[in-house]
TORKOL-4160 file (C-alpha; in steps of 0.2 Angstrom, whole numbers, padded with zeros to 4 digits, m for minus):
425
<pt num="1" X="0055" Y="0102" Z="0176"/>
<pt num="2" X="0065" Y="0093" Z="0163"/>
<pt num="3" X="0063" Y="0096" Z="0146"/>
<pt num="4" X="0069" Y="0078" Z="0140"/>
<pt num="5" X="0058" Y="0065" Z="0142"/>
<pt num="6" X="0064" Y="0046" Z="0139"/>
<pt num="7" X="0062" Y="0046" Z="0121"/>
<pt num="8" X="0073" Y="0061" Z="0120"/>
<pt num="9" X="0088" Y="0051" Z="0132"/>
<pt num="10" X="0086" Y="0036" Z="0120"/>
<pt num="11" X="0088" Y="0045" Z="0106"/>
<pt num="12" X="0102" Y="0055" Z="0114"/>
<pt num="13" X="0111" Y="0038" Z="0120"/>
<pt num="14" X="0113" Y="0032" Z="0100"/>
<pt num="15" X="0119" Y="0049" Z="0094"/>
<pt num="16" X="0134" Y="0048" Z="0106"/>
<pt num="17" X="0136" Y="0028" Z="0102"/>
<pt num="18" X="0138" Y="0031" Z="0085"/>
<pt num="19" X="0147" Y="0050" Z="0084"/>
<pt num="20" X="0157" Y="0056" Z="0101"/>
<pt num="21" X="0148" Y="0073" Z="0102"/>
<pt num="22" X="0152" Y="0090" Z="0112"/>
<pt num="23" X="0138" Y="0097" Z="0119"/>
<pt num="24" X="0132" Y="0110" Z="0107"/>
<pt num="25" X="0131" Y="0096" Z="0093"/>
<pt num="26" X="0125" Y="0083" Z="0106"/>
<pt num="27" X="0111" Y="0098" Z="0109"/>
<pt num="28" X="0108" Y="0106" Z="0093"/>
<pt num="29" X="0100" Y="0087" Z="0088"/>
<pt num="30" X="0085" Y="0093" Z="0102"/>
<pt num="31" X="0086" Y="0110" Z="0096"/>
<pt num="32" X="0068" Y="0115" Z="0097"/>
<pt num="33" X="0065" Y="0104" Z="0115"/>
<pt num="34" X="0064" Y="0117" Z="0128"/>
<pt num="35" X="0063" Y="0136" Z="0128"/>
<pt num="36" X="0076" Y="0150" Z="0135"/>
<pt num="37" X="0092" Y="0136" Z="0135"/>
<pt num="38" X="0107" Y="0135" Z="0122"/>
<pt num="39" X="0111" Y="0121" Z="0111"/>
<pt num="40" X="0126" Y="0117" Z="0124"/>
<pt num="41" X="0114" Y="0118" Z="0138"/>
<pt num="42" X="0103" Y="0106" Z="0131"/>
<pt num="43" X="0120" Y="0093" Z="0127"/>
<pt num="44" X="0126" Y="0097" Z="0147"/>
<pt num="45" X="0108" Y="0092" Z="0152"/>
<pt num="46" X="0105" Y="0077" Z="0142"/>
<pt num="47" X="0123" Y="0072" Z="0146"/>
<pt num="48" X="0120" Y="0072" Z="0166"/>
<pt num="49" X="0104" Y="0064" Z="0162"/>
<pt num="50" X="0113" Y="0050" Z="0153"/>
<pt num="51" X="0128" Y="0050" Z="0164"/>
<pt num="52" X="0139" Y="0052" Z="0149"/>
<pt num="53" X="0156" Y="0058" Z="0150"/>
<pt num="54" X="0159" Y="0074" Z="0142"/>
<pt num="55" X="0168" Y="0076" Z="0125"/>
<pt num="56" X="0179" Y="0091" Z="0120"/>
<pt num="57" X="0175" Y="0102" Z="0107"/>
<pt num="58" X="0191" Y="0098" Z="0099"/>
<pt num="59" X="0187" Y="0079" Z="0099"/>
<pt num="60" X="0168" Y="0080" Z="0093"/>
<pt num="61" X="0166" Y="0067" Z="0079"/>
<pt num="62" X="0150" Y="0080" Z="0071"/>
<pt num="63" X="0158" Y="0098" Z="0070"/>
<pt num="64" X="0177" Y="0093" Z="0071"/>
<pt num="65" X="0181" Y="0108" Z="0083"/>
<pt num="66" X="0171" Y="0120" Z="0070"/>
<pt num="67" X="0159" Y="0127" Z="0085"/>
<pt num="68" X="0176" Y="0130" Z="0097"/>
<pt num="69" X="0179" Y="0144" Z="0084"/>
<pt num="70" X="0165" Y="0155" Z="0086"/>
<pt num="71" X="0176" Y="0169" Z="0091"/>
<pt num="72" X="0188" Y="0167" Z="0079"/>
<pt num="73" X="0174" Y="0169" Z="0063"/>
<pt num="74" X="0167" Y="0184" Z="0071"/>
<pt num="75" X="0183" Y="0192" Z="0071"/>
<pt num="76" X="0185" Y="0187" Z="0054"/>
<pt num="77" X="0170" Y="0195" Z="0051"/>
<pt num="78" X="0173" Y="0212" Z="0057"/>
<pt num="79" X="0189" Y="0209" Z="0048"/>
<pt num="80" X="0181" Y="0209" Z="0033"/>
<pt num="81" X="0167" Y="0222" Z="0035"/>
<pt num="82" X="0185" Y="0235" Z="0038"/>
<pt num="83" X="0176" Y="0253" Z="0036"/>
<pt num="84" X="0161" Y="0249" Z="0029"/>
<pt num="85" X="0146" Y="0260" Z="0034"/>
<pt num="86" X="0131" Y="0249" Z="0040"/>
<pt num="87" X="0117" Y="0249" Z="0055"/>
<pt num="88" X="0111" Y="0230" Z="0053"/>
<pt num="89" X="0118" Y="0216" Z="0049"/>
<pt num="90" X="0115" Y="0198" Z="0046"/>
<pt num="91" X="0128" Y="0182" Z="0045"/>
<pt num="92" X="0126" Y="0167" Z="0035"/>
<pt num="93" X="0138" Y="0152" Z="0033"/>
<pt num="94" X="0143" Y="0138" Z="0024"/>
<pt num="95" X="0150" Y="0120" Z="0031"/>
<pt num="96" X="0160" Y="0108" Z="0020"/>
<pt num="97" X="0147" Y="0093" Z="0013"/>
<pt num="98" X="0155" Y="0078" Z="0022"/>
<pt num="99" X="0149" Y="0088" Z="0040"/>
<pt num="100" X="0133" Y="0093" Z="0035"/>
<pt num="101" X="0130" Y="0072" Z="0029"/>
<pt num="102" X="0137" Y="0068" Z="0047"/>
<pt num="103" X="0126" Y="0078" Z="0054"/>
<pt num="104" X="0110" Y="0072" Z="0045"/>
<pt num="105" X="0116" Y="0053" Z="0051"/>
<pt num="106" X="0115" Y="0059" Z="0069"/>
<pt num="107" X="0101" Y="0068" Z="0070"/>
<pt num="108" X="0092" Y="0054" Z="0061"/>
<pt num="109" X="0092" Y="0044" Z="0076"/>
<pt num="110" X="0084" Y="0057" Z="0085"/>
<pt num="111" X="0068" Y="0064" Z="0081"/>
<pt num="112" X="0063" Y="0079" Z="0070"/>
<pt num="113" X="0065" Y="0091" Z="0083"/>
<pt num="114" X="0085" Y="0096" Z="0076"/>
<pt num="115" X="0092" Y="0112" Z="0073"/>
<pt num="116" X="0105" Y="0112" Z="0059"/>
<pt num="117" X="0124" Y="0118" Z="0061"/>
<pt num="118" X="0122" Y="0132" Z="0050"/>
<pt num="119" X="0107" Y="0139" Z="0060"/>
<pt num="120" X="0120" Y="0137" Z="0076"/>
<pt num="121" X="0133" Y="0147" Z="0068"/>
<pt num="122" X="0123" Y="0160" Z="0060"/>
<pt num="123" X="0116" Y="0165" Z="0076"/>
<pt num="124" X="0132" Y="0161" Z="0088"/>
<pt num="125" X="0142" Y="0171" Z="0076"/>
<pt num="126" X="0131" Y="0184" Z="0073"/>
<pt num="127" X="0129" Y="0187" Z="0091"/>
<pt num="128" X="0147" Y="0190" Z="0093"/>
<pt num="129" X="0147" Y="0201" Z="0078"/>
<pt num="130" X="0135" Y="0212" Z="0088"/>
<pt num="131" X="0147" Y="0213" Z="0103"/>
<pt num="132" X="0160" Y="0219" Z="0093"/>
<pt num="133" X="0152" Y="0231" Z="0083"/>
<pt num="134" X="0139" Y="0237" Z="0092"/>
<pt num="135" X="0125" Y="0233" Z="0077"/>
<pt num="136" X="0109" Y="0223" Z="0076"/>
<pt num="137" X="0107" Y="0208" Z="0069"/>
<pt num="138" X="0089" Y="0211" Z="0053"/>
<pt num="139" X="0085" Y="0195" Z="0047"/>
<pt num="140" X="0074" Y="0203" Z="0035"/>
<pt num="141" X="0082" Y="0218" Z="0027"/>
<pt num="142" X="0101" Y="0219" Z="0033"/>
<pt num="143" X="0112" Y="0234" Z="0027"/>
<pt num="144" X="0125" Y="0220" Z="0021"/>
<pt num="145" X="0127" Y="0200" Z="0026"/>
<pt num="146" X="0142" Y="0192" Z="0029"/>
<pt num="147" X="0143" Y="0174" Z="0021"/>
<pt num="148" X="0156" Y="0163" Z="0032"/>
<pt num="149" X="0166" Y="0150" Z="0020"/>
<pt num="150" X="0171" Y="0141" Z="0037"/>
<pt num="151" X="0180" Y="0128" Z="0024"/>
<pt num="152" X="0192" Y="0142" Z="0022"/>
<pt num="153" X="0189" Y="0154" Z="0032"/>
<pt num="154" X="0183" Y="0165" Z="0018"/>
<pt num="155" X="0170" Y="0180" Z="0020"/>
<pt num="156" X="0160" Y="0187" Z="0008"/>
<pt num="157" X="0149" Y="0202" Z="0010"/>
<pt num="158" X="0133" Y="0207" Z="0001"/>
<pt num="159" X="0130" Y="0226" Z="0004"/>
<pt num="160" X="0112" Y="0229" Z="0000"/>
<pt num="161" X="0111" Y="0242" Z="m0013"/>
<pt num="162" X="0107" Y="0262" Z="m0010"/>
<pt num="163" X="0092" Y="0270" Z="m0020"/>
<pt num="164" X="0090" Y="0289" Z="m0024"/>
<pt num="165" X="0076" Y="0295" Z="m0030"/>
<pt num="166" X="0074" Y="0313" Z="m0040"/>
<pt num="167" X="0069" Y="0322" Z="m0057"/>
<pt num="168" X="0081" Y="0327" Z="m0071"/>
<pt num="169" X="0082" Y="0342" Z="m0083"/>
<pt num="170" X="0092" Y="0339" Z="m0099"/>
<pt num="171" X="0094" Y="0354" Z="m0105"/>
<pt num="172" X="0105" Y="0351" Z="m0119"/>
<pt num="173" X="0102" Y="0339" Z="m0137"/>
<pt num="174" X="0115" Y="0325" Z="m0142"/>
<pt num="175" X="0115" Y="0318" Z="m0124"/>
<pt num="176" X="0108" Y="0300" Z="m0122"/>
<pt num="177" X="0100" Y="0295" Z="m0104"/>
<pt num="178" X="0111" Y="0281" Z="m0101"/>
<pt num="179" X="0128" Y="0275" Z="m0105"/>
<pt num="180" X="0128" Y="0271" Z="m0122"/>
<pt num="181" X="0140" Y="0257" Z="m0130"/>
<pt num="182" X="0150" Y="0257" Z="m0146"/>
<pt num="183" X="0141" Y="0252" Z="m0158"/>
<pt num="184" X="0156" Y="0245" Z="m0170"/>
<pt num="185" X="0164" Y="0235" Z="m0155"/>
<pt num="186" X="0150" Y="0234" Z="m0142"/>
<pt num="187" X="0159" Y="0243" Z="m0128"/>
<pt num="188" X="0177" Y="0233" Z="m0130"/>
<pt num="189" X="0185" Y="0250" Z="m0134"/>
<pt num="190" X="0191" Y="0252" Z="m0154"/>
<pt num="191" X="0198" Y="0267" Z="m0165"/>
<pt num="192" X="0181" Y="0275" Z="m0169"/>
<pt num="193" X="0177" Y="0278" Z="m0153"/>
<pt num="194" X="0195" Y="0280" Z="m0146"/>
<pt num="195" X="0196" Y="0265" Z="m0134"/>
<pt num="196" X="0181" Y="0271" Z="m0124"/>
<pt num="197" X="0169" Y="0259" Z="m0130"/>
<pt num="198" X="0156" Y="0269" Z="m0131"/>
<pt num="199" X="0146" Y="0278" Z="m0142"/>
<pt num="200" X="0143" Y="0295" Z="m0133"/>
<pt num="201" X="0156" Y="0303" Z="m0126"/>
<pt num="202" X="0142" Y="0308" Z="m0109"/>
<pt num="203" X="0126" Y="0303" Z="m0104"/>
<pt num="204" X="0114" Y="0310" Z="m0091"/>
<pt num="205" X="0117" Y="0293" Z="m0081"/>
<pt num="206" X="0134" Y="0296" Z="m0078"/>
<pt num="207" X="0134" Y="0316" Z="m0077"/>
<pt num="208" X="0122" Y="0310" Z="m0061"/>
<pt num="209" X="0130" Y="0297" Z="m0055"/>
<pt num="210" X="0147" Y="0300" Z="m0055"/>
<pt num="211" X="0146" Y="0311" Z="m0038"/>
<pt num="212" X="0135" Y="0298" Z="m0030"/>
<pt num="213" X="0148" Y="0285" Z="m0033"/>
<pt num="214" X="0162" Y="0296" Z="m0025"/>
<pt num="215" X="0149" Y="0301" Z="m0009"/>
<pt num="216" X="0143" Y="0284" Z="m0007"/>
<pt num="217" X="0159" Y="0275" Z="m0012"/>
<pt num="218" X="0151" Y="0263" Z="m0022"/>
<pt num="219" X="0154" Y="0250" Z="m0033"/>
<pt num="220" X="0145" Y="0254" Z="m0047"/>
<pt num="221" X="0126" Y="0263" Z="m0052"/>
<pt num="222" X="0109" Y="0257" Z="m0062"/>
<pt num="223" X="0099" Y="0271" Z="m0069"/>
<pt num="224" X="0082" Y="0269" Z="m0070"/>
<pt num="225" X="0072" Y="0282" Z="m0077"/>
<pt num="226" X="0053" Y="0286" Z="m0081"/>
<pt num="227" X="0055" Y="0282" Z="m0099"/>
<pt num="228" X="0067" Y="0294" Z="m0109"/>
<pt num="229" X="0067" Y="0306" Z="m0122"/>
<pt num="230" X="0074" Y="0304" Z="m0138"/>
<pt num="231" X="0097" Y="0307" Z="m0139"/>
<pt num="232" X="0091" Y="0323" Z="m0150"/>
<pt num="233" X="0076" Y="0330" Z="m0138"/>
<pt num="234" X="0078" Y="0341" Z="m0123"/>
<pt num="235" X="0069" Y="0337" Z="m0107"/>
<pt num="236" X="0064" Y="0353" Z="m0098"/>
<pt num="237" X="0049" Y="0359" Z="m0086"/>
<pt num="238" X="0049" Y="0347" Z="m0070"/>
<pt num="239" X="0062" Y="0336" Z="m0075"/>
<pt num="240" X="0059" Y="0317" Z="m0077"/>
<pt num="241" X="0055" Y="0305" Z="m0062"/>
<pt num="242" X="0072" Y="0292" Z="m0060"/>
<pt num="243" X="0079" Y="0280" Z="m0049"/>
<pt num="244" X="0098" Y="0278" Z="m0045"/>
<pt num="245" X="0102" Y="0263" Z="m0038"/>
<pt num="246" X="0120" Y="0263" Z="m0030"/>
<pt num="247" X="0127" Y="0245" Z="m0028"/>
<pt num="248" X="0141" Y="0239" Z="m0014"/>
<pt num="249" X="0140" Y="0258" Z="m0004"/>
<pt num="250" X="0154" Y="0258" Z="0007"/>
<pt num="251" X="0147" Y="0273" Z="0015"/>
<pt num="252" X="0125" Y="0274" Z="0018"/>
<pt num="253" X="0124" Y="0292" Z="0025"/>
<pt num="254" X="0125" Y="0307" Z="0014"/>
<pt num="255" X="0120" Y="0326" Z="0015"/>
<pt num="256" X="0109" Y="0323" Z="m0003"/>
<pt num="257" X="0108" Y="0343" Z="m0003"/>
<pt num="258" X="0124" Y="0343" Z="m0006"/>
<pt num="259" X="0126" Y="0330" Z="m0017"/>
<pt num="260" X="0112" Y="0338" Z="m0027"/>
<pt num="261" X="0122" Y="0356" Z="m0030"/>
<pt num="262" X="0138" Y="0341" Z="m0032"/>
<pt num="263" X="0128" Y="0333" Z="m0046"/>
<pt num="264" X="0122" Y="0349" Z="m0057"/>
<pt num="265" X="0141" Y="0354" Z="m0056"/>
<pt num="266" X="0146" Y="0341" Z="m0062"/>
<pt num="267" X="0135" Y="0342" Z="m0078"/>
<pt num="268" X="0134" Y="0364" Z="m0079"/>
<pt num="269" X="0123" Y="0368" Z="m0091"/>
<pt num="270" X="0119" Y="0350" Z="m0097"/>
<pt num="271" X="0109" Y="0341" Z="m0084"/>
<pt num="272" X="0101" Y="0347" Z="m0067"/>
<pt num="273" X="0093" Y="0336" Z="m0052"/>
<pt num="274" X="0080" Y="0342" Z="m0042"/>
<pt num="275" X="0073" Y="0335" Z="m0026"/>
<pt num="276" X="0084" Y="0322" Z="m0024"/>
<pt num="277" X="0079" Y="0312" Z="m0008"/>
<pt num="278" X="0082" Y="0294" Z="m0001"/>
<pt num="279" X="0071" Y="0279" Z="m0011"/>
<pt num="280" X="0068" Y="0260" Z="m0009"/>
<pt num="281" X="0070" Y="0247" Z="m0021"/>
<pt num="282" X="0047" Y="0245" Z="m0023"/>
<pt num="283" X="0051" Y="0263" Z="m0033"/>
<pt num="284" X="0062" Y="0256" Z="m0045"/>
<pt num="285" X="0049" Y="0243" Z="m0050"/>
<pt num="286" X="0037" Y="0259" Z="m0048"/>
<pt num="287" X="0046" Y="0272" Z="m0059"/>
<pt num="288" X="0050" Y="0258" Z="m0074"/>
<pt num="289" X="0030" Y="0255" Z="m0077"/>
<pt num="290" X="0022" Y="0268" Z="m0074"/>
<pt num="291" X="0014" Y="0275" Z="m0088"/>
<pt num="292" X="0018" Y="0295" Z="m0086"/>
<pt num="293" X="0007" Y="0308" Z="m0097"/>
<pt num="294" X="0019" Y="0315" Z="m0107"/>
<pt num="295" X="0019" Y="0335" Z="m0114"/>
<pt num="296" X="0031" Y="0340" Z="m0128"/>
<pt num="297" X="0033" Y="0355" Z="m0138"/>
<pt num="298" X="0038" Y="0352" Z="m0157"/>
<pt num="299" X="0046" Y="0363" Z="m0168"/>
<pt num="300" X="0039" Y="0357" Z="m0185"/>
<pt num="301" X="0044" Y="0361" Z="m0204"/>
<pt num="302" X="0034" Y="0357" Z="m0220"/>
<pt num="303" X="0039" Y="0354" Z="m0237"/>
<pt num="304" X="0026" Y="0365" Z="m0247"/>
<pt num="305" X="0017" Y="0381" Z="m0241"/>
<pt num="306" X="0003" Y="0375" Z="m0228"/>
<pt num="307" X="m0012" Y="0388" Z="m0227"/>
<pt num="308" X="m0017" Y="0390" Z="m0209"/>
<pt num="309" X="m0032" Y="0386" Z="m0208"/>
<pt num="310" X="m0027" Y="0369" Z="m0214"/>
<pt num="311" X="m0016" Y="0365" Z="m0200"/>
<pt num="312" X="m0027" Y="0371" Z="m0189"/>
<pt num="313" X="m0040" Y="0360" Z="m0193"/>
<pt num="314" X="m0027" Y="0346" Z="m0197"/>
<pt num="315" X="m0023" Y="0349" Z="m0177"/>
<pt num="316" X="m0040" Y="0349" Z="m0172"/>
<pt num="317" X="m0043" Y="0330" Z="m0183"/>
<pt num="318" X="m0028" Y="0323" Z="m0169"/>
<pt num="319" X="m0035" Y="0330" Z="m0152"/>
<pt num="320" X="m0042" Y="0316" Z="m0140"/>
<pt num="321" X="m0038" Y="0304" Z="m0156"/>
<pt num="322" X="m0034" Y="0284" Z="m0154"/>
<pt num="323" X="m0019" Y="0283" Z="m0166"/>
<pt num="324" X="m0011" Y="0267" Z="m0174"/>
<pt num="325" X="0009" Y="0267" Z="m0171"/>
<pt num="326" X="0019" Y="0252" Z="m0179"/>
<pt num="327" X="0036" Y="0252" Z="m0173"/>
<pt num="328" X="0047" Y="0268" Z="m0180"/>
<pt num="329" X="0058" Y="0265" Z="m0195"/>
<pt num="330" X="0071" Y="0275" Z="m0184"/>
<pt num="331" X="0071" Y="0260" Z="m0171"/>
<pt num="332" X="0065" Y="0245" Z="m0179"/>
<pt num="333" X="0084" Y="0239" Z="m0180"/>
<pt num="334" X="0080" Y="0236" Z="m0161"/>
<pt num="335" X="0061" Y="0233" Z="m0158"/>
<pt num="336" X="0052" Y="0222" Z="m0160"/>
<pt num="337" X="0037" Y="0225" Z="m0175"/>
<pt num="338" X="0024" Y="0230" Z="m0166"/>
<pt num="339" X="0007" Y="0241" Z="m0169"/>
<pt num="340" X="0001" Y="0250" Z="m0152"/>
<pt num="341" X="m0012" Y="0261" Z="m0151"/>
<pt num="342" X="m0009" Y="0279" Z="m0141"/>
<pt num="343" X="m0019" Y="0291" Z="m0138"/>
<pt num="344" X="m0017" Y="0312" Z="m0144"/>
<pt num="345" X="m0022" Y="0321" Z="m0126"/>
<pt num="346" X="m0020" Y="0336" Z="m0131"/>
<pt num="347" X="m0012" Y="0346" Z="m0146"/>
<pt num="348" X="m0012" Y="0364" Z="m0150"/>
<pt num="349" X="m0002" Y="0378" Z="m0163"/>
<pt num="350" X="0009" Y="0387" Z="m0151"/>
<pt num="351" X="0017" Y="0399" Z="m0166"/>
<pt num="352" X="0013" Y="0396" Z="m0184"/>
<pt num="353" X="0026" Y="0405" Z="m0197"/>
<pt num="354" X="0027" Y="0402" Z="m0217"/>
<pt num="355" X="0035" Y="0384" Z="m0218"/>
<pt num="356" X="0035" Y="0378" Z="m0200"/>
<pt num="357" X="0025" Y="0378" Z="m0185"/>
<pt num="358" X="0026" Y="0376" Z="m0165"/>
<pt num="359" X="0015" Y="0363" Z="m0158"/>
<pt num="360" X="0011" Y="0359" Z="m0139"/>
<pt num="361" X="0007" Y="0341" Z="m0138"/>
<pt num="362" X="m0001" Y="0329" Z="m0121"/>
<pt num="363" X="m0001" Y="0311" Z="m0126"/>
<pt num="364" X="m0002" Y="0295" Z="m0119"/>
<pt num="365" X="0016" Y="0285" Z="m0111"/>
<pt num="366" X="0022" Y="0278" Z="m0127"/>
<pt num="367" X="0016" Y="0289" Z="m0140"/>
<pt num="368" X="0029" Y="0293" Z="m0154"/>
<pt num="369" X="0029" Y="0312" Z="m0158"/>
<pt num="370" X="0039" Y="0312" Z="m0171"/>
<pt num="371" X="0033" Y="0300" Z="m0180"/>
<pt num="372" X="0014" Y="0308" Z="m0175"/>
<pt num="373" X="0018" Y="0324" Z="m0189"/>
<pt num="374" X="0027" Y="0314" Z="m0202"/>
<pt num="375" X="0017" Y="0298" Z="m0201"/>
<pt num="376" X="0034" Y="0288" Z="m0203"/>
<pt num="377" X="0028" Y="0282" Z="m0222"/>
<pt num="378" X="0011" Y="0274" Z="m0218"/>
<pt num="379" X="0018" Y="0267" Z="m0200"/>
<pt num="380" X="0009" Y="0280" Z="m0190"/>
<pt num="381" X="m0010" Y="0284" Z="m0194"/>
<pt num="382" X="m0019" Y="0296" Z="m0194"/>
<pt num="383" X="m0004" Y="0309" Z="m0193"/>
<pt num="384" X="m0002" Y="0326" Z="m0196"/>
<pt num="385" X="0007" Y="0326" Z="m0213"/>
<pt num="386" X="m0010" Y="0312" Z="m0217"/>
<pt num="387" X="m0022" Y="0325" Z="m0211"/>
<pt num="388" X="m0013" Y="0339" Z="m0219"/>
<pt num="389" X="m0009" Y="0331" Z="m0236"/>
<pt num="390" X="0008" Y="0341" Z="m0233"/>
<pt num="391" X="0025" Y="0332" Z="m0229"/>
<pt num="392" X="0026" Y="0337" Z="m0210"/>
<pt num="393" X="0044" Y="0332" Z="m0199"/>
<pt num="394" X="0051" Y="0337" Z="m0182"/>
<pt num="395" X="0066" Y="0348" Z="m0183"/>
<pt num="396" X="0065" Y="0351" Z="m0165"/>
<pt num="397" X="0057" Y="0342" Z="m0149"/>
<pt num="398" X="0058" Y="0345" Z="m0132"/>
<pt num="399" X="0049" Y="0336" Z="m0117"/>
<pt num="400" X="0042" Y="0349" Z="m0106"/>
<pt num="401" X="0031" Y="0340" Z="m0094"/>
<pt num="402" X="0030" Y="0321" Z="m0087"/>
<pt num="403" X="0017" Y="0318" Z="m0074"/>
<pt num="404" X="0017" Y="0305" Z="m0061"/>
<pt num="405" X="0003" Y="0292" Z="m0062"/>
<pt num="406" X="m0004" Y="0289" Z="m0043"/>
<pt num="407" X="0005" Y="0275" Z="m0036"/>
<pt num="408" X="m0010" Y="0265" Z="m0037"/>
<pt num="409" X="m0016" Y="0267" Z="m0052"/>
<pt num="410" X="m0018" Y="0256" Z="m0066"/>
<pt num="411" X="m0008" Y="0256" Z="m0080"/>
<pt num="412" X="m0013" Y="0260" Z="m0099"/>
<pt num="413" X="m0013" Y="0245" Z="m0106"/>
<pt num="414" X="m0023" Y="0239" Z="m0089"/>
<pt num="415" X="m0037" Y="0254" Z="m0092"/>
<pt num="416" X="m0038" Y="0247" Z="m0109"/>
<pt num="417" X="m0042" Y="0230" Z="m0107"/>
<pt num="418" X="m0054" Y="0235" Z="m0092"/>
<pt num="419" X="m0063" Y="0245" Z="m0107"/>
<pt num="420" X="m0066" Y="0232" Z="m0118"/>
<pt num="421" X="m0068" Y="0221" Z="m0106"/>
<pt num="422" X="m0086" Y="0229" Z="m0098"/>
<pt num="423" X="m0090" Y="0234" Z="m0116"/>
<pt num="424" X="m0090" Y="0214" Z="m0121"/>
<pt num="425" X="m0102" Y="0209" Z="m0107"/>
């Protein structure tokens, strides 16, 4: 049974009066008439039904000779891809402007039933592409696309980017989280930094990242990390939850063990990885706003002699305490002024000598430790030094423990506004 019915022939019969077409153009404007047929099946049927002679690609007035080149865009395509490492694929193209307004004064004789050039090539091409390379076509999560510039035959690729997940140790102060520019000439390279632009000579970001680079051949690495501990704090215990996110990979396979032992050798001493395993990008967006219970240990001096019972009982006033933080002094020059509530989980006296003290303290994502003992001049209330009636300060802070939050959970600040929520109705 024929697919075209006499609508279909008149409209097919004005196409070719006003544009000589071959047959995949001629069948592309009755792209969804039919099932299991090519567009050029379509324009060979619709062309014996008319009795029209047929027109060479090279002479069709719609695609000027573009869909006679199928094979030669795929193999500019595999070209292209040279060595890179991929398992799916998808192609996308683009047509110059004066085609594409041809096209739409064609197929606007006809009825609404077109399929446009672009949809032709991308799949012609792509199944060609396939052939050659033996790889799938995913037209929802491709390892890289390949975007066809037919105007001069120009291909851009867009690898889709690589994501590890793992925890770090830093066991070692001075060492920010991420790369860190200049300050003096935002990362442009001067004489106080000596032409490196940045501020740091290290960070943990690039300690990790640097044999990830090498073993993935990639362009370039984010960092994302499950918030991050002060330049001057260690971060011990477990380690803290991040996300690298390798961009343009030429390579997508990887023995992680090894690049695990690869990564703490690069950093001895300074930074280790542990259980470093494949991610996706949902665990980026998971890591950055989770709200992680955090346990630190703070090694704590006072400015006049403290009598132990006081602290003690200074400790006790902060446990399972709601406490007012406005923004630091220490960080205000890049904050916004802010006051946020956080709450004291836990806090204990680990060790307690004349002058100083060892605290053990579980608070809430977000909660400013530092600023918790020295109260940061009225900004953070209550506080220890508050409580104590003693200037308290950190000489010594270390992150020993960040938990995950379940993946489902809701955050904090979600928890909170639930609570006042039921407690207004």
């Amino acid at each position: 049974m024929e697919p075209f019915t006499d609508a279909h022939a008149s409209a097919a019969r004005r196409i070719l009066a006003g544009w000589p077409a071959c047959d995949r153009c001629l069948g592309r404007a009755f792209g969804k008439v039919g099932t299991g047929l090519g567009n050029d099946a379509r324009g060979r049927m619709l062309r014996e039904q008319l009795g029209a002679p047929t027109v060479p690609v090279g002479a069709c007035a719609l695609c000027e000779g573009l869909l006679g080149e199928l094979d030669a865009l795929a193999a500019l395509v595999v070209e292209r891809l040279g060595d890179l490492e991929f398992k799916t694929f998808l192609i996308g193209t683009r047509v110059d402007e004066d085609l594409v307004g041809r096209e739409a004064l064609a197929h606007a004789q006809a009825t609404n039933e077109a399929e446009a050039i672009t949809s032709e090539l991308n799949r012609e091409v792509g199944k060609r592409v396939a052939a050659l390379t033996g790889k799938e076509a995913d037209l929802k999560k491709p390892d890289v696309q390949a975007v066809v510039d037919t105007r001069f035959d120009v291909v851009e690729l867009q690898v889709a980017p690589l994501f590890l997940y793992g925890r770090y140790r830093k066991n070692v102060r001075d060492l920010p989280q991420t790369k860190w520019p200049c300050r003096r000439c935002k990362g442009l390279g001067c004489i106080h930094c000596s032409l490196t632009g940045k501020q740091y000579a290290s960070s943990v970001q690039e300690l990790i990242q640097a044999p990830a680079l090498a073993a993935f051949r990639a362009r370039d690495a984010d960092f994302h990390g499950m918030g991050r501990e002060d330049i001057d704090a260690r971060c011990l215990g477990t380690g803290r939850p991040f996300v690298l996110e390798l961009k343009e990979p030429r390579t997508r396979a990887c023995d992680l063990q090894a690049l695990e032992q690869a990564m703490n050798a690069n950093g001895p001493g300074q930074v280790e990885v542990l259980g470093l395993r494949a991610s996706q990008r949902d665990e980026v967006a998971w890591v950055k706003a989770a709200d992680a219970v955090k346990e630190y240990r703070a090694r704590v001096v006072f400015e006049a002699d403290v009598d132990q019972a006081k602290l003690y009982q200074a400790v006790a006033g902060l446990r399972s305490r709601a406490v007012d933080q406005r923004t630091p002094s220490r960080v205000e020059h890049r904050r916004a002024m802010l006051t946020r509530q956080r709450t004291v989980h836990d806090i204990a006296v680990e060790q307690c000598a004349p002058g100083e003290a060892l605290l053990r303290v579980q608070g809430e994502a977000g909660l400013y430790i530092k600023e918790l003992v020295s109260g940061d001049g009225g900004r953070t209330r209550p506080s220890l030094t508050e409580l104590l009636g003693v200037q308290a300060r950190v000489t010594e802070l270390d992150v020993v423990g960040v938990q995950e939050p379940p993946r489902s959970a809701p955050s904090a600040e979600q928890r909170r506004a639930q609570s006042q929520s039921s407690a207004s109705r």
